[in-house]
C-alpha positions in Angstrom: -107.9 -211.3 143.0 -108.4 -209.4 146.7 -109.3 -212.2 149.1 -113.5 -212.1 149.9 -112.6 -210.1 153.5 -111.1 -207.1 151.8 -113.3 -204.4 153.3 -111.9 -205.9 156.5 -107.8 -204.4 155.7 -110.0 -201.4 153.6 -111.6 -200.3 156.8 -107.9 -201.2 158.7 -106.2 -199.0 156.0 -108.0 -196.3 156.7 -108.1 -196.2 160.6 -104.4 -196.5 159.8 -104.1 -193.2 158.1 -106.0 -191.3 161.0 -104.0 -193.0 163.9 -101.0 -192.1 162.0 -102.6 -188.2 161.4 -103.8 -187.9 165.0 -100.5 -189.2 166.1 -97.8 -187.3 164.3 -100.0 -184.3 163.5 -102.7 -184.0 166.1 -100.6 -185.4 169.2 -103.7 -187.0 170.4 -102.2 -190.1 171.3 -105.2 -191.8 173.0 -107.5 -191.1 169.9 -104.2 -192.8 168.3 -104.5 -195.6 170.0 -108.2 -195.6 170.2 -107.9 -196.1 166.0 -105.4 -198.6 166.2 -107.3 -200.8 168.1 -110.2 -200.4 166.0 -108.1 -201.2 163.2 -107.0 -204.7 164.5 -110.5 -205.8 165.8 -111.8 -204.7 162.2 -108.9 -207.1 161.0 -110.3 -210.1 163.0 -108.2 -213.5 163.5 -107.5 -213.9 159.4 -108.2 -216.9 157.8 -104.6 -218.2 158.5 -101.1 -217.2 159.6 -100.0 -213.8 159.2 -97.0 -214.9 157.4 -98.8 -216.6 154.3 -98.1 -214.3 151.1 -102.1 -215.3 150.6 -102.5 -212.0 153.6 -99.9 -209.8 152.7 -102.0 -207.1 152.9 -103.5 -208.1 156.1 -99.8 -208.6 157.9 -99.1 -205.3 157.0 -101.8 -203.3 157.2 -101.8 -204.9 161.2 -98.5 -204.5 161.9 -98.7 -200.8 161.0 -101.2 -200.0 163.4 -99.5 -201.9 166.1 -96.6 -199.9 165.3 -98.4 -196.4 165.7 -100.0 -197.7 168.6 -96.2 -198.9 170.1 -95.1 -195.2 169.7 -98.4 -193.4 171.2 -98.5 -195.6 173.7 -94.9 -194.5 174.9 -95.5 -190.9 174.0 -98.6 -191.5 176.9 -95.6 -192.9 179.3 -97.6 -196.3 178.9 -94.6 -198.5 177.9 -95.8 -201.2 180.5 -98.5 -201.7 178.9 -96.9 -202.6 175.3 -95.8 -205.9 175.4 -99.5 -207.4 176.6 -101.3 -204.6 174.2 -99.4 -206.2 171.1 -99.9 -209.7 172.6 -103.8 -209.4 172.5 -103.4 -209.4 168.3 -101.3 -211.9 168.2 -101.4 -214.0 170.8 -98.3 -216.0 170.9 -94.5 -214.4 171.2 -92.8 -216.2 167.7 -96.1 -214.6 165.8 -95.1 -211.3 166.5 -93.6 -209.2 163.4 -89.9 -208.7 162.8 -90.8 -204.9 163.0 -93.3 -205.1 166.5 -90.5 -207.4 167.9 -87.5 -204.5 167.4 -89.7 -201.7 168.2 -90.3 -203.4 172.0 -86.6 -204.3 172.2 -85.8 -200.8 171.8 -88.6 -199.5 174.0 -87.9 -201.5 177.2 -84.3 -201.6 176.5 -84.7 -197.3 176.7 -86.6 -197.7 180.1 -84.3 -199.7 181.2 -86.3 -203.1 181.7 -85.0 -205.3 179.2 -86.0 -208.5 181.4 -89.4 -208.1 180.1 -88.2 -208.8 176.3 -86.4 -212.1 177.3 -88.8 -214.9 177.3 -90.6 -213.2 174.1 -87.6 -212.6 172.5 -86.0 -216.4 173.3 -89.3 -217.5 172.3 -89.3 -215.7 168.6 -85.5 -216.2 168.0 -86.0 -220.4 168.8 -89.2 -220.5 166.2 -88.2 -222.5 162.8 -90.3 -220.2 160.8 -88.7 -217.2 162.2 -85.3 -218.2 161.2 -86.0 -217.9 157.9 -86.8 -214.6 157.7 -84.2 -212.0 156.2 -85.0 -209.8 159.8 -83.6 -212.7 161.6 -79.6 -212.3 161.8 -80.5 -208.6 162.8 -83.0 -208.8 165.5 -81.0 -212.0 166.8 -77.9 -209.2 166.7 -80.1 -206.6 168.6 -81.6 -209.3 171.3 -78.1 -210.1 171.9 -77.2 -206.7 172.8 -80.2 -205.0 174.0 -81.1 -208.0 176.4 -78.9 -210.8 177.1 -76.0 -208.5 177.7 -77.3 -206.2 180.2 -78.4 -208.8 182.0 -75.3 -210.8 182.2 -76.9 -213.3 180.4 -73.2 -214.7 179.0 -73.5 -218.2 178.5 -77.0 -218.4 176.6 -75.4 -215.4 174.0 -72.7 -217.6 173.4 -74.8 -220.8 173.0 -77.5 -218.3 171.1 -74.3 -217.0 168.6 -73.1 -220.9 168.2 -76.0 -221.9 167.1 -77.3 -219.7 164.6 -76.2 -220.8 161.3 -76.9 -217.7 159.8 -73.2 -216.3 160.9 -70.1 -217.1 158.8 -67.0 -218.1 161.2 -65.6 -213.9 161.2 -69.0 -213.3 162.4 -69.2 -215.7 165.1 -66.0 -214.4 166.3 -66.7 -211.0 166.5 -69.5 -211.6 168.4 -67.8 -213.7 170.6 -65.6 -210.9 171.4 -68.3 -208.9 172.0 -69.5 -211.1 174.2 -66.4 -211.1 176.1 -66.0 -207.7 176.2 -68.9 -207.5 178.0 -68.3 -210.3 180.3 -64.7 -208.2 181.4 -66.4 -205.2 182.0 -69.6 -206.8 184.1 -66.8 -208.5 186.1 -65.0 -205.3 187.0 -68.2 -203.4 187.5 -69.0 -205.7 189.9 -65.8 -206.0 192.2 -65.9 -202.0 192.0 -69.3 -202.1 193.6 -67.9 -204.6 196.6 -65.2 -202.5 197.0 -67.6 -199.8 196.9 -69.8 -201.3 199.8 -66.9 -202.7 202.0 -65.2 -199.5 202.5 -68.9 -197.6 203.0 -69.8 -200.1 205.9 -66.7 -199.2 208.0 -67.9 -195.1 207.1 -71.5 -196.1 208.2 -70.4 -197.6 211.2 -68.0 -195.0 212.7 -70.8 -192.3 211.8 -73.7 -194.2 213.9 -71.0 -194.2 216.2 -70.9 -190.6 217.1 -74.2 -189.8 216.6 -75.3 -193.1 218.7 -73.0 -191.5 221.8 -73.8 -187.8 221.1 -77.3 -188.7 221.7 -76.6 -190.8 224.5 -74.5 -187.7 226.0 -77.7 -185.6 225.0 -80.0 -187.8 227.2 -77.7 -188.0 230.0 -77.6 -184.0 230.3 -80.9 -184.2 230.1 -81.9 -186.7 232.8 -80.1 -184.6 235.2 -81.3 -181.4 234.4 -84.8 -182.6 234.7 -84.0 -184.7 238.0 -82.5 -181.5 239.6 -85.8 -179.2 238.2 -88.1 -182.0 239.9 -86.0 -181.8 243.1 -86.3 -178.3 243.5 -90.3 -178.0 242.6 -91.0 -180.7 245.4 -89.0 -177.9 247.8 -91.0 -175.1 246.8 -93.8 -174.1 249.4 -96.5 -174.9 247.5 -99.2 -173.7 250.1 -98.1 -170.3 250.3 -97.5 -170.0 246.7 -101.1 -171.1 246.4 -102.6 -168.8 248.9 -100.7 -165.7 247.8 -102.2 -166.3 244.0 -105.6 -166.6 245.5 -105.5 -163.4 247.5 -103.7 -161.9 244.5 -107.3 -163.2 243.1 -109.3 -161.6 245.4 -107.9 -158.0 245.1 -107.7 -158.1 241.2 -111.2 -159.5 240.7 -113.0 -159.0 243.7 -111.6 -155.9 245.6 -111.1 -152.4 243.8 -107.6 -151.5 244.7 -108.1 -147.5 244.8 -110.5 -148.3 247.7 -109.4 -146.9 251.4 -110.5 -149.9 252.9 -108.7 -152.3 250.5 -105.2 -150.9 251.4 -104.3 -152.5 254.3 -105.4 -156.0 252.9 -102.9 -155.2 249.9 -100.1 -154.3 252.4 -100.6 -157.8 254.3 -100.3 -159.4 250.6 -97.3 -158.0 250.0 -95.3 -158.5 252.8 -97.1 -162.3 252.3 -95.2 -162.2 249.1 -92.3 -161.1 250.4 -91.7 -164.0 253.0 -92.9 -166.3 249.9 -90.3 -165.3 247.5 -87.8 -165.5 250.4 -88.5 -168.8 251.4 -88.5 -169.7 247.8 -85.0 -168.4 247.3 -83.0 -169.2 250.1 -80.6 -171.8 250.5 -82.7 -174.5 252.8 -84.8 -175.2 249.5 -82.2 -174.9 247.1 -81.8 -178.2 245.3 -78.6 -180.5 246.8 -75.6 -181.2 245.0 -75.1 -184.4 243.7 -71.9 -186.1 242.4 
């Protein structure tokens, strides 16, 4: 007989199917999600573990919407959100389905964060209930090389391989020898990337080098161009330079050049010119030569 909170999964079921519709068909992944999270709170706590065959129906049914809502939250870009969105249904990392817990291997193993599946996945892998599970050799199999690999976590694969009693002795081996496979190829990755960065420092250092003295040179020139232009500014005769612009004032604003009277005034400005520009150019105010 269906348990007494069967319009609970009924209700789940069917916000299922439309998450599912507006997710493949639709590609309205935030109504997606919007559905599966409806779905779960319609779904409540459960009277008891997910795992009991008493809630088959309800396991299911709730880890098929957190599955939808996995994918159309990384169709969104929203992958960092995953790990705590599926957490808020179930609360506790070994509680997670076998399918949930592959689906966020793969994902942050794609993006390239796999540290973020470690503690979950350690967590999961060590619970007694999980290892009896038919999923369990596999996903132990895809933690191994998904996370603990990549992040050179050697020695806890090996101890995690060891352990597992789920592996015959030609399994153990193999991955063993995956393990140090891995191990060989970390190592030389590593030694190439010292090598790497001891023959760029030398490279780095010659190049500040140069440009370190170019721009030195650069300021140099530069000092003495503008120590030479201030020495021959102070030499200029700034008080005729100053009185010829303001009579040059006077008959451009205030006299009217075509006037008879005006002409000899303009003649007295010239020549007044004359001696300035002179004065200006000869050799007494020419700036001195300097060693």
């Amino acid at each position: 007989e269906p348990p007494a909170w069967a319009p609970g999964p009924a209700q789940a079921a069917a916000l299922l199917e439309e998450a599912a519709d507006l997710l493949v068909l639709h590609r309205d992944f935030a109504a997606a999600v919007e559905r599966c999270e409806a779905g779960c709170d319609s779904l409540g706590p459960g009277p008891g573990h997910e795992r009991c065959l008493f809630l088959t129906s309800f396991a299911e049914v709730k880890c098929s919407l957190c599955v939808v809502g996995i994918q159309a939250l990384a169709e969104m870009n929203r992958w960092r959100e995953v790990l705590s969105w599926v957490l808020q249904y179930y609360h506790a990392p070994e509680h997670l389905p076998p399918k949930v817990l592959e689906l966020c291997i793969l994902l942050y193993s794609k993006v390239r964060e796999p540290q973020v599946m470690l503690e979950v996945g350690s967590s999961w892998l060590r619970d007694h209930a999980n290892q009896s599970l038919p999923e369990y050799g596999s996903l132990l199999e895809l933690y191994l090389v998904h996370v603990l690999l990549p992040l050179g976590r050697f020695e806890g694969a090996e101890e995690l391989v060891r352990g597992c009693d789920l592996f015959d002795s030609e399994q153990q081996l193999a991955f063993l020898g995956t393990i140090c496979e891995s191990r060989s190829q970390w190592t030389q990755q590593e030694e190439m990337r010292s090598a790497a960065e001891e023959q760029q420092d030398p490279v780095t250092e010659t190049v500040l080098g140069a440009l370190s003295q170019k721009l030195l040179t650069m300021l140099t020139l530069l000092r003495r161009a503008l120590r030479s232009m201030s020495n021959h500014f102070y030499l200029l005769p700034y008080k005729k330079m100053l009185l010829a612009t303001f009579l040059l004032y006077l008959v451009v604003v205030r006299l009217d050049p075509a006037s008879p009277t005006s002409l000899p005034f303009i003649y007295k400005l010239v020549q007044l010119f004359r001696q300035a520009w002179a004065a200006v150019l000869s050799p007494i105010h020419r700036p001195p030569i300097r060693d």
